[in-house]
VOKEDREN-370734 format. One record per atom (N, C-alpha, C): x, y, z. Coordinates in steps of 0.02 Angstrom, whole numbers, padded with zeros to 5 digits, always signed. Layout:
N
XYZ ...
END
This chain:
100
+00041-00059+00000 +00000+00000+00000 +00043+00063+00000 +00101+00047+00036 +00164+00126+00034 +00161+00138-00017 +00177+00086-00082 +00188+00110-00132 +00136+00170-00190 +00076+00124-00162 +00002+00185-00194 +00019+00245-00184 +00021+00240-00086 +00027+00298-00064 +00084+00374-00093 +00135+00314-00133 +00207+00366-00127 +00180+00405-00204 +00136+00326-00235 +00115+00373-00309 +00084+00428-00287 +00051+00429-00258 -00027+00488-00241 +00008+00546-00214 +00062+00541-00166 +00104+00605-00149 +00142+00646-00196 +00157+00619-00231 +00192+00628-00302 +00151+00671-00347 +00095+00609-00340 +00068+00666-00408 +00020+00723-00388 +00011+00715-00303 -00038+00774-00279 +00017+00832-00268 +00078+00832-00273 +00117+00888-00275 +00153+00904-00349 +00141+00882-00405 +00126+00896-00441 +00203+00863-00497 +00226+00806-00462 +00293+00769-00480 +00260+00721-00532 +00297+00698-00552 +00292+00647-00625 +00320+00584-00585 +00254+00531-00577 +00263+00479-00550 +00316+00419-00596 +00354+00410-00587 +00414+00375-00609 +00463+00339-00549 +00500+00292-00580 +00524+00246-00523 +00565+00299-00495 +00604+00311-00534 +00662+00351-00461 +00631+00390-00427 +00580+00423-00450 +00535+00463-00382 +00500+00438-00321 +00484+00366-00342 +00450+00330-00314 +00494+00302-00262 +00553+00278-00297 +00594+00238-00251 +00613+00304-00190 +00624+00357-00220 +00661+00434-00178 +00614+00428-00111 +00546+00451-00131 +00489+00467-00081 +00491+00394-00020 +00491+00356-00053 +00482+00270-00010 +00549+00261+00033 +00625+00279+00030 +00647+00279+00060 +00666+00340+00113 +00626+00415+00078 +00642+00458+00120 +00594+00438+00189 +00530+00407+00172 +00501+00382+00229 +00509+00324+00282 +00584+00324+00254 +00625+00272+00309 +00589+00190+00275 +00578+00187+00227 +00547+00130+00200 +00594+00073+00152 +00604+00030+00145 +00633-00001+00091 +00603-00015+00008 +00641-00005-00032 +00597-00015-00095 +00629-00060-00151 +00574-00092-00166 +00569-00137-00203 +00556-00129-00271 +00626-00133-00297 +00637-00129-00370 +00563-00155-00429 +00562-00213-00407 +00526-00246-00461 +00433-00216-00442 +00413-00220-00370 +00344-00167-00357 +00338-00092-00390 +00395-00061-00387 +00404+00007-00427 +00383-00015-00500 +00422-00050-00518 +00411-00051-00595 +00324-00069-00616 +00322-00113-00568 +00228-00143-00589 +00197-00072-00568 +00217-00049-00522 +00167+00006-00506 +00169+00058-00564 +00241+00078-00604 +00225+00151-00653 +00192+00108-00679 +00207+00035-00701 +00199+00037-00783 +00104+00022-00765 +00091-00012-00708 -00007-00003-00695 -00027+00073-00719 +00007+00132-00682 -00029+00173-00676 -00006+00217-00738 +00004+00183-00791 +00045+00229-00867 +00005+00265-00892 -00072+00221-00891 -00122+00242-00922 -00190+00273-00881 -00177+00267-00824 -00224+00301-00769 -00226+00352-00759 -00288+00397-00777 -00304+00457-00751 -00296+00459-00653 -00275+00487-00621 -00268+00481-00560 -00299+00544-00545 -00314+00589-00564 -00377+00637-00550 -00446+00616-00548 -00460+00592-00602 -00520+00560-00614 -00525+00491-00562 -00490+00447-00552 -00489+00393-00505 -00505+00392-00430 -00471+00474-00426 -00485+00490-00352 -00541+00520-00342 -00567+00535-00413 -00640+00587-00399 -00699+00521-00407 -00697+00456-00454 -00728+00404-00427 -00739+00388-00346 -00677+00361-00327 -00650+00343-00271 -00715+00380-00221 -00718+00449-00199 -00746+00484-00157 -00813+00502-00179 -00825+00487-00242 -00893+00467-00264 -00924+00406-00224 -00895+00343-00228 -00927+00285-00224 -00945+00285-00142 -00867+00292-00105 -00852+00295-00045 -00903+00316+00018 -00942+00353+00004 -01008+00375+00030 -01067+00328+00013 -01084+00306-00036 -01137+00247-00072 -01130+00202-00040 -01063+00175-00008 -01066+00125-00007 -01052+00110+00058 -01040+00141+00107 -01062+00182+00190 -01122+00168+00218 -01173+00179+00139 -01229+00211+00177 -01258+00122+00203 -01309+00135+00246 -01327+00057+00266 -01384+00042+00197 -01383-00013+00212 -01416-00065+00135 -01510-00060+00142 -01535-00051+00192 -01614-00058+00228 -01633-00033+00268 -01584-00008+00322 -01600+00009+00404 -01650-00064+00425 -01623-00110+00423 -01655-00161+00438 -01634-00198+00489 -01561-00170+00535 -01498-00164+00597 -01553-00111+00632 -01549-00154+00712 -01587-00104+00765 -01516-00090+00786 -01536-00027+00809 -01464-00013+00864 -01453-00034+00922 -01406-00052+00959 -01390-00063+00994 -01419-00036+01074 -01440-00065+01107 -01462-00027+01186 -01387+00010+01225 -01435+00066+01235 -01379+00132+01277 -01335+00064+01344 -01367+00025+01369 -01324+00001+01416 -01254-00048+01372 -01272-00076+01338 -01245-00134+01292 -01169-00071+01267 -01191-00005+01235 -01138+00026+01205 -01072+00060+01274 -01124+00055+01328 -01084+00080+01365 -01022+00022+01417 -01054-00027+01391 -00994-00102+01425 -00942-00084+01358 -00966-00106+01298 -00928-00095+01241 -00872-00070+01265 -00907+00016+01265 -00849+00040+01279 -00806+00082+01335 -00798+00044+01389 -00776+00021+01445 -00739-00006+01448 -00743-00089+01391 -00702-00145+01392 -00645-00105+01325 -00662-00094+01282 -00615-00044+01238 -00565-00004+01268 -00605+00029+01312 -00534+00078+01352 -00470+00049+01383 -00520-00014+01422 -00472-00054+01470 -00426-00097+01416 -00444-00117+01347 -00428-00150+01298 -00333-00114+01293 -00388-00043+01277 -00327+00022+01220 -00270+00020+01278 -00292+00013+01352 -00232+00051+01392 -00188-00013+01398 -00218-00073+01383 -00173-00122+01416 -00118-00140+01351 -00164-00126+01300 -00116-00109+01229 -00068-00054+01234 -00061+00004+01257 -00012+00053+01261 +00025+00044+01295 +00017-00004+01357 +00064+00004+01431 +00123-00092+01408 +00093-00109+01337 +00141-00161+01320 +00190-00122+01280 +00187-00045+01258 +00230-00026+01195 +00298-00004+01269 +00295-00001+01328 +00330+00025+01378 +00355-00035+01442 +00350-00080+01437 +00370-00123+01447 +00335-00172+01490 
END
């Protein structure tokens, strides 16, 4: 996915997506890059509008969000509030492993 990403930075600042740019951006982000993924990636995106792709993209992205029926009851106020209770206690016991 870095690699999408390094296209899309590229060409949203207004660079000519090409391998050595690609490879430049991917390792300035402390990343390793992969010769042969660069190459599949220009030569995919040779013929791609990437304006137009991204203006699909945020077209659909909302459509397809939306719920299908409202045919899902929501959830009871007590039920969301264990949820998330057990989440918190989840997140902290997850942060206090990044510290030893």
């Amino acid at each position: 996915m870095e690699y999408i990403y390094a296209a899309m930075l590229i060409h949203k600042i207004g660079g000519k997506v090409d391998e050595a740019t690609v490879k430049k951006v991917l390792e300035a982000a402390g990343g390793k890059a992969d010769e042969a993924r660069i190459k599949a990636l220009v030569a995919a995106l040779a013929d791609v509008d990437i304006e137009k792709s991204i203006a699909e993209a945020q077209i659909a992205a909302p459509a397809a969000a939306a719920p299908s029926g409202g045919n899902a009851a929501p959830a009871p106020a007590a039920e969301k509030k264990k949820e998330e209770k057990k989440d918190d206690g989840q997140a902290a016991a997850g942060l206090g492993s990044l510290f030893g």
